[in-house]
N, C-alpha and C positions, 0 to 999 in steps of 0.2 A: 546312665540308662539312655538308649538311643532312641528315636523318636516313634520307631515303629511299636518298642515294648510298651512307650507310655501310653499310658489311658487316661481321658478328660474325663473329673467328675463332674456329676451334674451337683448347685447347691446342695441339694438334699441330701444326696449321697456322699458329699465331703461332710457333712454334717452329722452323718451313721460312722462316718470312720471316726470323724473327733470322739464320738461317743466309745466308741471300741477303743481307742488310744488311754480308754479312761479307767480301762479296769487293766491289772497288773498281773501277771504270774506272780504266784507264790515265793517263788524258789529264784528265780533272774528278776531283777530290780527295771523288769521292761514292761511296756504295752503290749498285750497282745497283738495287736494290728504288725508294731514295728517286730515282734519275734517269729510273724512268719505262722500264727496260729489260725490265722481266718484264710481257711481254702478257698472259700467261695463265698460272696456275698450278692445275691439276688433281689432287687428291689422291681415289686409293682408299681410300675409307676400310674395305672388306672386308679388303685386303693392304697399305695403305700405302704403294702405289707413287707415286711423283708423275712429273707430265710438265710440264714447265716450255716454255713457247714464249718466247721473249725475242727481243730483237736487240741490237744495237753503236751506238753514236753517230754513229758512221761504217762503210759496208760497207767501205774500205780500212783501217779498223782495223789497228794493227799486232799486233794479240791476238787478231785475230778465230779462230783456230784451237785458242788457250787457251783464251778466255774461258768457250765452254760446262763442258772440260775441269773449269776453278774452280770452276764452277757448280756441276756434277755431282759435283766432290769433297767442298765444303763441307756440300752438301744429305746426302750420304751419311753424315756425323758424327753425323747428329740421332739419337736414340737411337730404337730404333722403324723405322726407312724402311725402306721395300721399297725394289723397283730405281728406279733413279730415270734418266729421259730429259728430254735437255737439246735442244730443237729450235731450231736460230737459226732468225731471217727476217728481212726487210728489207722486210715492204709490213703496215703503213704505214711507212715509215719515220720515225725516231725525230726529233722536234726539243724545244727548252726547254720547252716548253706542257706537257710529258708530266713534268715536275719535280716533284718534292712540292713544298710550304710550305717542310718544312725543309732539302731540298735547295735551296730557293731563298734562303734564311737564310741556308746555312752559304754562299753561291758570294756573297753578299751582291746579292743580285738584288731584295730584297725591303725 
């Protein structure tokens, strides 16, 4: 990754991704974060609220109903968070290109 793509978290916000790294897709033995599943992640930083835009691997997902649910639970543990909103979507939809390195590592893709 070259210096311009990377982005500096602030504590907090590495702190929202460890929490996103904590819940897992179903069906890929990966982190959401590392599979490319959180479009967008928006943090207050006046009130610490976050709004999380994500999708599913699949829109027939057999968790698509949970999964924000896990989202929204996990992100709510970090010490500090306001209210926290979990939005699905499904455009663009998600495919492997959207994988980190080390989720490509770990699925042995790499």
């Amino acid at each position: 990754m070259d210096s311009s793509t990377q982005t500096h978290h602030s504590p907090f916000e590495a702190k929202i991704i460890a929490a996103l790294r904590s819940v897992f897709d179903p069906e890929i033995p990966v982190n959401i974060y590392d599979l490319g599943l959180i479009y967008n992640l928006k943090i207050n930083e006046q009130t610490n609220d976050v709004a999380i835009l994500m999708t599913l691997t699949t829109p027939n997902c057999p968790v698509a109903e949970d999964m924000p649910l896990q989202v929204q639970d996990a992100v709510k543990l970090v010490e500090g968070v306001g209210t926290v909103k979990v939005e699905l979507t499904f455009e663009p939809p998600w495919d492997k290109e959207m994988l980190s390195e080390s989720a490509l590592l770990e699925l042995g893709l790499l």
